[in-house]
DRENDO-1510 file (C-alpha; in Angstrom, 1 decimal, always signed):
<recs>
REC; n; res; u; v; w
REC; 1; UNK; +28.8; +38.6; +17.2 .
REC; 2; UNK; +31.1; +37.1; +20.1 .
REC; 3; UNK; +27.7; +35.1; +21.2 .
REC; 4; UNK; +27.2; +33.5; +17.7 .
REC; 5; UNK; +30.7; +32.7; +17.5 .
REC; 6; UNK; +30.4; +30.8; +21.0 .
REC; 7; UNK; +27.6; +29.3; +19.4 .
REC; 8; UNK; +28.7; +28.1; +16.0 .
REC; 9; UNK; +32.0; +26.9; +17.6 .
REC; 10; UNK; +30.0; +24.5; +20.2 .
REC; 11; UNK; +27.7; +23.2; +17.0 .
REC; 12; UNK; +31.2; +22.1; +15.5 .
REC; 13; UNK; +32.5; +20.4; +18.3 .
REC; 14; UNK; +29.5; +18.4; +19.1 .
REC; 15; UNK; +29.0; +17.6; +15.3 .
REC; 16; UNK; +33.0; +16.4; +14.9 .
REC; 17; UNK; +32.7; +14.4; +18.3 .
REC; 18; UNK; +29.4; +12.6; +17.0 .
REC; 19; UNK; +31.4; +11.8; +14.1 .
REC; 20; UNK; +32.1; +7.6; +13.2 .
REC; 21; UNK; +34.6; +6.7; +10.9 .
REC; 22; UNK; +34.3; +3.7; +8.3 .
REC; 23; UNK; +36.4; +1.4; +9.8 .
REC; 24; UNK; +34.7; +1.8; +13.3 .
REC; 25; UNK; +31.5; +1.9; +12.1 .
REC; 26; UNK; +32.3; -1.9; +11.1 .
REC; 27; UNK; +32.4; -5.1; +12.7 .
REC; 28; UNK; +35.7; -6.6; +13.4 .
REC; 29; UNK; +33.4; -10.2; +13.5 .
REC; 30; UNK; +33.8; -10.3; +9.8 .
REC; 31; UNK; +36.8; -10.1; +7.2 .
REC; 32; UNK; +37.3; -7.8; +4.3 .
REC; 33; UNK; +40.6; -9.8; +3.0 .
REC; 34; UNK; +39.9; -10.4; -0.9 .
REC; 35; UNK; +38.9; -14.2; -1.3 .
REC; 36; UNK; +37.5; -16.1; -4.7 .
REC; 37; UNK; +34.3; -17.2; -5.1 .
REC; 38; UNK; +35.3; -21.1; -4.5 .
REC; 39; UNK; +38.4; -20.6; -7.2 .
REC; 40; UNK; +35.9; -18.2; -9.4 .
REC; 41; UNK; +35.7; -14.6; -9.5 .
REC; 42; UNK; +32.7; -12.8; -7.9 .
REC; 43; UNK; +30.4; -11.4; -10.8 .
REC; 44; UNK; +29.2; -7.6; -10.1 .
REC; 45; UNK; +26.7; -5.5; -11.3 .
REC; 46; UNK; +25.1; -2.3; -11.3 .
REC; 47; UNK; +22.1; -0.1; -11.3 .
REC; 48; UNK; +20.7; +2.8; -11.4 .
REC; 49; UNK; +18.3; +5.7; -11.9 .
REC; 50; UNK; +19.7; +7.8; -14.1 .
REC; 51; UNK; +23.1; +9.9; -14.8 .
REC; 52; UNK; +24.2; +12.1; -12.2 .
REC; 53; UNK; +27.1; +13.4; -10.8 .
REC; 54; UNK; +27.3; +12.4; -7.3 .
REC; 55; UNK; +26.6; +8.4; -8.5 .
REC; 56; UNK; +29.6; +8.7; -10.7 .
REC; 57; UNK; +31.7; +10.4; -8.0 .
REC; 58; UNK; +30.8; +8.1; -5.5 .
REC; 59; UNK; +31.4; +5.0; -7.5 .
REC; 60; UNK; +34.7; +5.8; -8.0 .
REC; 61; UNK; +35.6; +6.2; -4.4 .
REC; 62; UNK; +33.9; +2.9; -4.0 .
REC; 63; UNK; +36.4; +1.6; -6.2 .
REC; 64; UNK; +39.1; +3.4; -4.8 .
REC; 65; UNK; +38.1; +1.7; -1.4 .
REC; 66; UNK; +38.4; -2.0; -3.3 .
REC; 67; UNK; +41.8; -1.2; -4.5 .
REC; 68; UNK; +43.1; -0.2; -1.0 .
REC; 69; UNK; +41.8; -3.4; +0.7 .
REC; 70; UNK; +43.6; -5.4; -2.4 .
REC; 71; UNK; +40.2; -7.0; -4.4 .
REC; 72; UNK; +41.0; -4.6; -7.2 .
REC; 73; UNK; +44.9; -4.3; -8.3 .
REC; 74; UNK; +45.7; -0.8; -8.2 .
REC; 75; UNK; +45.4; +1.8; -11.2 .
REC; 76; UNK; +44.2; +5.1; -12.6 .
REC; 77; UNK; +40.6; +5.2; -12.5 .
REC; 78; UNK; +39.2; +7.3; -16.1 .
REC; 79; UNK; +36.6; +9.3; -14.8 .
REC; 80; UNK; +34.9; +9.3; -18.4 .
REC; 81; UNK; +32.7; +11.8; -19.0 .
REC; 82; UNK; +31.0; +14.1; -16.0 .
REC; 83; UNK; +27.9; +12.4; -14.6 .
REC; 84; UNK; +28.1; +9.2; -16.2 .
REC; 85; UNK; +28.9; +5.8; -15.0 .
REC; 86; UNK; +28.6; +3.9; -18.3 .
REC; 87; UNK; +32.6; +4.3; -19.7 .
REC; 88; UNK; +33.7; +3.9; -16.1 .
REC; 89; UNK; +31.7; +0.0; -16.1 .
REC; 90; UNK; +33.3; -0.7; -19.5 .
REC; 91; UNK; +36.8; +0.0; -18.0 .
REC; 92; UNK; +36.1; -1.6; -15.4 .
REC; 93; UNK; +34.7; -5.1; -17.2 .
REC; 94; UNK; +37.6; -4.7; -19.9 .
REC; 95; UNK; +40.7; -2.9; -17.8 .
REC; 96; UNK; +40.7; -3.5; -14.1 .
REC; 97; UNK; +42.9; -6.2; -13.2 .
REC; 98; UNK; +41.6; -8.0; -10.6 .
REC; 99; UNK; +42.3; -12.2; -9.1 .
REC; 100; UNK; +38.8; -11.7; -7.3 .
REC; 101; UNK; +35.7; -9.5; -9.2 .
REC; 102; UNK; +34.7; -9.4; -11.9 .
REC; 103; UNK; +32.9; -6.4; -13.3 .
REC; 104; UNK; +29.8; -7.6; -15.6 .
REC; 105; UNK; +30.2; -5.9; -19.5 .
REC; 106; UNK; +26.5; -6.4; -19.8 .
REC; 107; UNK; +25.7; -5.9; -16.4 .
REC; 108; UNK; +25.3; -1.9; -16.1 .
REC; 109; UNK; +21.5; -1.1; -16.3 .
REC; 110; UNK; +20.3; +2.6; -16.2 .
REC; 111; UNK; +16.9; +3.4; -16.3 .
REC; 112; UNK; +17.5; +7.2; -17.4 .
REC; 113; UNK; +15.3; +8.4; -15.0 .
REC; 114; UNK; +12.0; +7.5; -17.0 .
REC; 115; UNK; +9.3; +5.9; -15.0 .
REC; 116; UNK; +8.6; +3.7; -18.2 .
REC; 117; UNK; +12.1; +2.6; -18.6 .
REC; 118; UNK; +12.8; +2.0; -15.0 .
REC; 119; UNK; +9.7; -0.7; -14.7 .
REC; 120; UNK; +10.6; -2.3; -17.7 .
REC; 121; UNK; +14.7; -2.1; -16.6 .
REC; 122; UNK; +13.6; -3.5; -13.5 .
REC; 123; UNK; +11.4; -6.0; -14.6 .
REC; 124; UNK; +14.5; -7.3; -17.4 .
REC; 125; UNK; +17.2; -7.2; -14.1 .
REC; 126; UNK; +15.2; -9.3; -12.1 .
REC; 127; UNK; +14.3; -11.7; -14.6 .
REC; 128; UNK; +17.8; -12.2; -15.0 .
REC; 129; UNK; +19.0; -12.2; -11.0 .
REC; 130; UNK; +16.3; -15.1; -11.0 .
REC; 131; UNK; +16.5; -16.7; -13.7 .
REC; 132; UNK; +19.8; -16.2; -15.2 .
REC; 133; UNK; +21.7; -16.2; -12.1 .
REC; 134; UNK; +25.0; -14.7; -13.4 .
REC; 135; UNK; +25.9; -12.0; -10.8 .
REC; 136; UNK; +26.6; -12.6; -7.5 .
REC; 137; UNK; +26.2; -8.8; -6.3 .
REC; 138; UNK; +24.7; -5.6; -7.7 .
REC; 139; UNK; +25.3; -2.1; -6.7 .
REC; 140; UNK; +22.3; -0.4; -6.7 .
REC; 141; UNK; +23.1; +3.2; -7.2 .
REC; 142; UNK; +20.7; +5.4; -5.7 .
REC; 143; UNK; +17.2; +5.6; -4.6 .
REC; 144; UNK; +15.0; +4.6; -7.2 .
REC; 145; UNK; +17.3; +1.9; -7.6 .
REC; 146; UNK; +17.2; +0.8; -4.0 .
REC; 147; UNK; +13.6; +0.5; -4.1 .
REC; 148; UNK; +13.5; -1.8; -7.2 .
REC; 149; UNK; +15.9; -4.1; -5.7 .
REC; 150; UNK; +14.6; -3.7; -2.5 .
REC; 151; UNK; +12.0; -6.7; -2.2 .
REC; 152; UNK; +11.5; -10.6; -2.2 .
REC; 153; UNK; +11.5; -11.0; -6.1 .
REC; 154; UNK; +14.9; -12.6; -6.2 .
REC; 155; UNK; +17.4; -13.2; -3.2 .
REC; 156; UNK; +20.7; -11.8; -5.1 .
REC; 157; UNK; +22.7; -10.0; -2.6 .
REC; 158; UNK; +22.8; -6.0; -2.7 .
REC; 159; UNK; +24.6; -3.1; -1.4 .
REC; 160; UNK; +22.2; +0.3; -1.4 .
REC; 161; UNK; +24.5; +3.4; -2.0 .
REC; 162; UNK; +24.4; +7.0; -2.4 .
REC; 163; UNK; +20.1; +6.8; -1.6 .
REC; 164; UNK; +19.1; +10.2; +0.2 .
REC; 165; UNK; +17.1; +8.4; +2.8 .
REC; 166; UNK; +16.6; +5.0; +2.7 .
REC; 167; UNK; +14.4; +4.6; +5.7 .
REC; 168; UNK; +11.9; +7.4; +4.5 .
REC; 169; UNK; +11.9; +6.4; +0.6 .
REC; 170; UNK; +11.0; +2.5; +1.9 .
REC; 171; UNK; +14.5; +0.8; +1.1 .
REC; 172; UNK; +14.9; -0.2; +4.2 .
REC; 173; UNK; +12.9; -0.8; +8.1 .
REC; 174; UNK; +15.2; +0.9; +9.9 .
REC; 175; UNK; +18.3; +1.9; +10.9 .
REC; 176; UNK; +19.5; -1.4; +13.0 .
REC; 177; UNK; +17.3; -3.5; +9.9 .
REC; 178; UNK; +17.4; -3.2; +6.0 .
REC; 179; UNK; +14.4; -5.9; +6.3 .
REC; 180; UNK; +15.5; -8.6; +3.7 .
REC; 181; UNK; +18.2; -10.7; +4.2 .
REC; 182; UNK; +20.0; -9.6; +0.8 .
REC; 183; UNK; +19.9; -5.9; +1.5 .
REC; 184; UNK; +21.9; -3.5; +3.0 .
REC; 185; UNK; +21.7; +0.6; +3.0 .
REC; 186; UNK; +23.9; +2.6; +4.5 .
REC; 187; UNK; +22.5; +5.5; +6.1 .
REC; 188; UNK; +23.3; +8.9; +8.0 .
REC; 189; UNK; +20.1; +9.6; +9.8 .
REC; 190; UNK; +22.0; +13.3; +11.1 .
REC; 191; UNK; +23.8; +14.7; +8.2 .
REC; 192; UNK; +21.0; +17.1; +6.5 .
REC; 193; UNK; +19.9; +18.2; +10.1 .
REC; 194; UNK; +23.5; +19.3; +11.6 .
REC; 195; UNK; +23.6; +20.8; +7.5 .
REC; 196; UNK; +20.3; +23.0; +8.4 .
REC; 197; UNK; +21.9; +23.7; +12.4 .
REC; 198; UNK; +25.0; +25.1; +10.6 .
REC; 199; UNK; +23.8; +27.1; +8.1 .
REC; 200; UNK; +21.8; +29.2; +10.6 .
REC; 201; UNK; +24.2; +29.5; +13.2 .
REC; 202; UNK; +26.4; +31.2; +10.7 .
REC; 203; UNK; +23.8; +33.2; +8.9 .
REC; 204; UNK; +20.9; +33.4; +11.3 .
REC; 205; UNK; +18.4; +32.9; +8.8 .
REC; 206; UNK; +14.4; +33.5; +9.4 .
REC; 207; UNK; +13.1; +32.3; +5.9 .
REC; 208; UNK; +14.6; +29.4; +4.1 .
REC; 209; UNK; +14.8; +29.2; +1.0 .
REC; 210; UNK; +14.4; +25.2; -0.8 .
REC; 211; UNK; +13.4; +24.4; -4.2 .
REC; 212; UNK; +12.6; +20.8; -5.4 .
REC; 213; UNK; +9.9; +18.1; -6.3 .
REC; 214; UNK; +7.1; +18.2; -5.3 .
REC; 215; UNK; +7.0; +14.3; -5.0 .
REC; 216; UNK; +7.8; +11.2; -2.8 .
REC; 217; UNK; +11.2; +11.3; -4.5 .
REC; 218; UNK; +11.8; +14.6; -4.6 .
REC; 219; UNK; +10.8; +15.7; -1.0 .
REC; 220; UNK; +13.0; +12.6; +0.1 .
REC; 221; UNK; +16.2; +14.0; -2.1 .
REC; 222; UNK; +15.8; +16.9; -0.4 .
REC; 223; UNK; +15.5; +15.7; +2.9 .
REC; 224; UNK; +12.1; +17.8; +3.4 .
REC; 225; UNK; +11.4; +16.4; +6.7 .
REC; 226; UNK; +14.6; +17.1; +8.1 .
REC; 227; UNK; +14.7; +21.1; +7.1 .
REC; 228; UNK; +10.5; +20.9; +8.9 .
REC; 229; UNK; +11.7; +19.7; +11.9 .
REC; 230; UNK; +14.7; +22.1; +12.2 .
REC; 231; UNK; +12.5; +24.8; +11.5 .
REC; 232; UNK; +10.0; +23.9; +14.0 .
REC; 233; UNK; +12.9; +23.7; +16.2 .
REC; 234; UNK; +15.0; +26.5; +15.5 .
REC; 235; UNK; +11.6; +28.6; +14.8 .
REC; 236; UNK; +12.7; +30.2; +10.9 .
REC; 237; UNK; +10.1; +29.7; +7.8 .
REC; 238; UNK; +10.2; +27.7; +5.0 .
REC; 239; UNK; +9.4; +29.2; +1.4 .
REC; 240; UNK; +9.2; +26.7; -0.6 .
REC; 241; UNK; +9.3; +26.9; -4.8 .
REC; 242; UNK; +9.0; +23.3; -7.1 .
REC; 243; UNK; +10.6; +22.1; -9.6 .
REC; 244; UNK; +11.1; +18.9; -11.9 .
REC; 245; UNK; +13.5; +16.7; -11.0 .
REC; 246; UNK; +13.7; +12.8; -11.9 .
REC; 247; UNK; +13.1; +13.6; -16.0 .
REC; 248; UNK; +14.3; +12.1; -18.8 .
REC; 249; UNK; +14.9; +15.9; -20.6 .
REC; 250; UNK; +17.1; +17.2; -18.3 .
REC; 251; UNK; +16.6; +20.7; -19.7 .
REC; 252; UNK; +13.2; +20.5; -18.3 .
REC; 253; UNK; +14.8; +20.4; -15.1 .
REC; 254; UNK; +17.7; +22.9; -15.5 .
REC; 255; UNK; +15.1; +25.8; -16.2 .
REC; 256; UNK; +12.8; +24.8; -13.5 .
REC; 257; UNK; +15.5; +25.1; -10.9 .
REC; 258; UNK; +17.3; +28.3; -12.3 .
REC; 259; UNK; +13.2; +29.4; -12.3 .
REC; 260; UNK; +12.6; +29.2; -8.9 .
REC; 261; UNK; +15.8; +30.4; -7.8 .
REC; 262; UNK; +14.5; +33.5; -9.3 .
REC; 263; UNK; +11.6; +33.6; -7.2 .
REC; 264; UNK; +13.0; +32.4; -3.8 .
REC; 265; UNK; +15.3; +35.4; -3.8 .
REC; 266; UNK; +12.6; +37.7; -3.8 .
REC; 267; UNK; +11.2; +36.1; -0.8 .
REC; 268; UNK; +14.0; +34.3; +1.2 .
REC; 269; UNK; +17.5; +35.5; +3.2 .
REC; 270; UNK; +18.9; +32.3; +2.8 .
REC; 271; UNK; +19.1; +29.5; +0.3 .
REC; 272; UNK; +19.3; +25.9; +0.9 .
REC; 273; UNK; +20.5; +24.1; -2.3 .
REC; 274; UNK; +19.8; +20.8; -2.8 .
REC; 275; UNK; +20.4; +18.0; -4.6 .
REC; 276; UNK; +18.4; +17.2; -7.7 .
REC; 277; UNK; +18.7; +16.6; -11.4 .
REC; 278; UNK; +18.6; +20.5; -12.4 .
REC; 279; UNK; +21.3; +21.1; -9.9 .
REC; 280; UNK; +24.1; +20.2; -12.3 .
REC; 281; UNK; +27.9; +21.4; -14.0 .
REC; 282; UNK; +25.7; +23.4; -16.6 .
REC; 283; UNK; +23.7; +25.5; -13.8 .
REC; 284; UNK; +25.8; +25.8; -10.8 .
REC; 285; UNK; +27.2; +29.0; -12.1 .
REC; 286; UNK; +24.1; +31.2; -13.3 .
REC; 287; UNK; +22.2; +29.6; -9.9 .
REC; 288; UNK; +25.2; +31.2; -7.6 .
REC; 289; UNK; +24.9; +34.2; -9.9 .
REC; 290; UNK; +21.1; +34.4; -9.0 .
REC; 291; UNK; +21.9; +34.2; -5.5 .
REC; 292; UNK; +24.8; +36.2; -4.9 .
REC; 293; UNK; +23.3; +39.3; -7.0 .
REC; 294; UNK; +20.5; +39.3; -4.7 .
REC; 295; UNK; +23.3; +39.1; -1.7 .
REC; 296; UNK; +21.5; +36.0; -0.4 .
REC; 297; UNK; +23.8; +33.2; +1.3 .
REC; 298; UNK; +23.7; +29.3; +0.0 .
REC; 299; UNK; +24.7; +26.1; +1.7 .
REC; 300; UNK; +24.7; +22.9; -0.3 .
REC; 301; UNK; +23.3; +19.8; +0.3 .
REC; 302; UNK; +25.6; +17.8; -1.7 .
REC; 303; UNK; +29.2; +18.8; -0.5 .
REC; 304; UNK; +32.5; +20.5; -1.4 .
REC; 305; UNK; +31.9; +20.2; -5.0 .
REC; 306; UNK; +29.3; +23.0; -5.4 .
REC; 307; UNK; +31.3; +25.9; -2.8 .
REC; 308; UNK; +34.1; +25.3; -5.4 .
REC; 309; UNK; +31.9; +26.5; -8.2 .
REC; 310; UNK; +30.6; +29.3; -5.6 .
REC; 311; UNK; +28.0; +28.1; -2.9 .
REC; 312; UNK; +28.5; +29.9; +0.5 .
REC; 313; UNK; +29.3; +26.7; +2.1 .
REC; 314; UNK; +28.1; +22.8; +3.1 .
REC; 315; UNK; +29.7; +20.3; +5.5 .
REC; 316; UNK; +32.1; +18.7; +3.1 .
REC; 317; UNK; +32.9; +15.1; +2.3 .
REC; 318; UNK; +36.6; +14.9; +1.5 .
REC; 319; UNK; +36.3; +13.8; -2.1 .
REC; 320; UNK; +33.4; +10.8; -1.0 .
REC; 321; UNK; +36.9; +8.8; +0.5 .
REC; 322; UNK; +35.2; +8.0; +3.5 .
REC; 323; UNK; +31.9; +7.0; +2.1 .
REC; 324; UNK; +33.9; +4.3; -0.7 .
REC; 325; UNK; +36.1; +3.2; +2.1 .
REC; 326; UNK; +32.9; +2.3; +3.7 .
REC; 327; UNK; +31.3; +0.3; +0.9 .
REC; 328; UNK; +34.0; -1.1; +0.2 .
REC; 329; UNK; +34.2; -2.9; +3.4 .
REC; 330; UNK; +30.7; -4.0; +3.4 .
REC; 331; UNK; +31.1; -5.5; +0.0 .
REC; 332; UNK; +34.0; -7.0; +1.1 .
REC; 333; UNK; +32.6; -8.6; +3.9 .
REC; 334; UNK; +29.6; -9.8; +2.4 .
REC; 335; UNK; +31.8; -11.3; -0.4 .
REC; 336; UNK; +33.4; -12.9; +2.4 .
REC; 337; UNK; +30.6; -14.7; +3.9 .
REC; 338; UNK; +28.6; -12.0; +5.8 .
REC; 339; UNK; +24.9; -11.7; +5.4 .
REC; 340; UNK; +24.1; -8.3; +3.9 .
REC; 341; UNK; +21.3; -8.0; +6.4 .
REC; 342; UNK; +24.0; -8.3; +9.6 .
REC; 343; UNK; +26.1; -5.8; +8.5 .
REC; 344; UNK; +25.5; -2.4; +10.7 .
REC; 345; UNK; +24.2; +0.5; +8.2 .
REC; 346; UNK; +24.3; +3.6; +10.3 .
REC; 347; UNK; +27.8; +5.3; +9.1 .
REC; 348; UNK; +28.3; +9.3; +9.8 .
REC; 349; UNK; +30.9; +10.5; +7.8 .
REC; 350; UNK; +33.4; +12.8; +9.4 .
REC; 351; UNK; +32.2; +16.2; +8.8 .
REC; 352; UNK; +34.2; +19.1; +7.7 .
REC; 353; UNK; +33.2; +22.7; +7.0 .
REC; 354; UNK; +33.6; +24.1; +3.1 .
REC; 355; UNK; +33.2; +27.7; +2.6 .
REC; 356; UNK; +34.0; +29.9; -0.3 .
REC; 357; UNK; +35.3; +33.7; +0.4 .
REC; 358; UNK; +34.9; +35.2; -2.4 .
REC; 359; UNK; +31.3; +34.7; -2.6 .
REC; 360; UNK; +31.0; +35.9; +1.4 .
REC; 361; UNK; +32.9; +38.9; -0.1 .
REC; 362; UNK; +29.9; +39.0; -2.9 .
REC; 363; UNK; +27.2; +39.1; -0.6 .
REC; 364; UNK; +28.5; +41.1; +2.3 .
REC; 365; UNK; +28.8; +37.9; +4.8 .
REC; 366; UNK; +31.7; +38.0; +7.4 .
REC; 367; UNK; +32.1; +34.6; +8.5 .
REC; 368; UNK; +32.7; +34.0; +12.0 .
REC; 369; UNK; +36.5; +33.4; +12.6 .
REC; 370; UNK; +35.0; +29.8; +14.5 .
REC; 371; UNK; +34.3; +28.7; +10.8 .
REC; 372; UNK; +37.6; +29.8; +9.1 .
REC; 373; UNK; +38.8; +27.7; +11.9 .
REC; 374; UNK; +36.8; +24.8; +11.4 .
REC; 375; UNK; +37.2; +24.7; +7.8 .
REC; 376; UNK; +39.5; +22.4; +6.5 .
REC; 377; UNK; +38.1; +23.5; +2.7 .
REC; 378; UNK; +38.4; +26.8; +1.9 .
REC; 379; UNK; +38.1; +28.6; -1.6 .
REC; 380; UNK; +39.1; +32.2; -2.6 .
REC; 381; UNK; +38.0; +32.1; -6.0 .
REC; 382; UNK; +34.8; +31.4; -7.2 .
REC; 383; UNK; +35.7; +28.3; -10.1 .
REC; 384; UNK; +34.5; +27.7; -13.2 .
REC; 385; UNK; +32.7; +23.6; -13.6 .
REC; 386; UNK; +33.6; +21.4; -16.1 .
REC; 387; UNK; +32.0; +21.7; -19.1 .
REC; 388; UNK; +30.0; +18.2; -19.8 .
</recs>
């Protein structure tokens, strides 16, 4: 045990010292003071996938981030209801008070993750960023959006956020280049891997469990080629069990993951949860149950959020602050005069260990005292989720 503490404390270290923040992952070249758009407000927009809870979450940081630089005037943000970004846009185009945006009433699209609708959504937003030419900027809220927005059939400058990988799902060339001149992405090319070192330094797993889809989406939600490449490193196996994801009945995908979370216990010591549609307020609870009956430990891809409601642990992201601080200052700067494709888009948020102790207390895990002392989130009780 006093050699796996050793270990686990030197994983922490190195992942906290190879930690950027938002402002210095920014240049100082360009400013992120609120100007108009020549005596006109900026016109904004938005797009994206489908409802889910981490796009809702993370928009509202982003706007957290616009009122602290001063292009929003600041006020309480109504979260609306859990997973949805549609009542949030409508306060936003009717409510926020602002000298320099404007939020677009008709300018929220969703494409309610339904292959049909998103082509045809797609197709109807372009049309109008070309033709129309009424917005001057559109959030483009996850990956499917990124990739629709992503391309040379209209110019209409666009910030990428909250897409799992943008590089791998084709939103962007690279890391130093987003490839057009309109587009940026931001992108953490290290977070799911030092997720996957963690998680077996504290529970020295040898199969790992992962459920999701089996598609290009999916496997890139899920960061698929991240957990191969740590297992090939760190020599545990992967058993792997698929579900549906990206579906317009969302109870399709809410039984397929509680499903195979029935199945990877009988096969794995260890359960990597990850982020996907049926991973959700209205299954956390019976999917820790699942787990923590069969004594096996969980670490979550998405964050904080899911240890409150009873996940092991994750590396946390202090309430997405650093992440809306962040795109806040590239939409700043790019209303300022920056070209999207100049801005830098590697940004690695400041990790922090999550754990919860009453499920270690469930499953019979004593964490190493290196984590409790790492942790700057730690829960007692196992909490109840909203109810949507």
């Amino acid at each position: 045990m006093k050699g796996l503490k050793l270990k686990v404390s030197c994983l922490i270290l190195a992942i906290f010292f190879s930690a950027g923040t938002a402002i210095a992952s920014t240049p100082g070249t360009f400013s992120t003071t609120p100007v108009t758009n020549q005596g006109d407000k900026w016109r904004i927009g938005y797009y994206e996938g489908g409802d889910y809870k981490r796009y809702q979450e993370v928009l509202i940081a982003t706007i957290k981030g616009l009122m602290q630089l001063g292009w929003i005037e600041q006020s309480l943000i109504p979260e609306g209801k859990v997973g949805q970004t549609k009542e949030l846009w409508e306060w936003l185009a009717t409510k926020a008070k602002s000298d320099y945006l404007v939020f677009v009433a008709d300018g929220h699209y969703n494409a309610h993750w339904d292959d049909g609708k998103r082509e045809k959504t797609a197709s109807i937003l372009i049309k109008r960023l070309t033709q129309k030419k009424d917005i001057d900027l559109m959030i483009a809220m996850g990956t499917w959006a990124g990739q629709d927005l992503a391309n040379n059939s209209h110019t209409t400058d666009t910030e990428v956020i909250s897409a799992s990988d943008p590089v791998g799902s084709g939103i962007i060339n690279s890391i130093k280049d987003s490839g057009f001149d309109h587009l940026h992405a931001q992108i953490d090319p290290y977070r799911y891997e030092k997720q996957v070192r963690v998680f077996h330094e504290m529970t020295g797993f040898k199969n790992l469990g992962i459920c999701y889809e089996d598609s290009e989406a999916g496997r890139t939600y899920a960061a698929i080629d991240k957990v191969e490449k740590m297992a090939k490193e760190r020599g545990f196996n992967i058993i792997r069990s698929y579900t549906k994801s990206d579906v317009a009945d969302m109870r399709i995908a809410e039984e397929s993951v509680k499903k195979s979370f029935a199945e990877l216990v009988k096969k794995s010591d260890a359960i990597f949860v990850t982020m996907q549609g049926g991973v959700n307020s209205k299954t956390i609870s019976e999917l820790v149950s699942i787990a923590n009956k069969h004594q096996i430990p969980t670490f979550s891809q998405s964050g904080s959020e899911e240890v409150k409601y009873g996940v092991l642990a994750s590396i946390s992201r202090a309430g997405f602050k650093y992440i809306g601080e962040y795109h806040a200052e590239i939409i700043a700067m790019i209303l300022s005069g920056a070209t999207p494709r100049q801005l830098p888009q590697l940004f690695e948020e400041p990790p922090k260990i999550a754990i919860n102790l009453k499920t270690a207390e469930e499953i019979g895990f004593d964490p190493p005292v290196d984590i409790l002392l790492a942790a700057d989130e730690i829960y007692n009780e196992i909490a109840l989720p909203p109810s949507e």
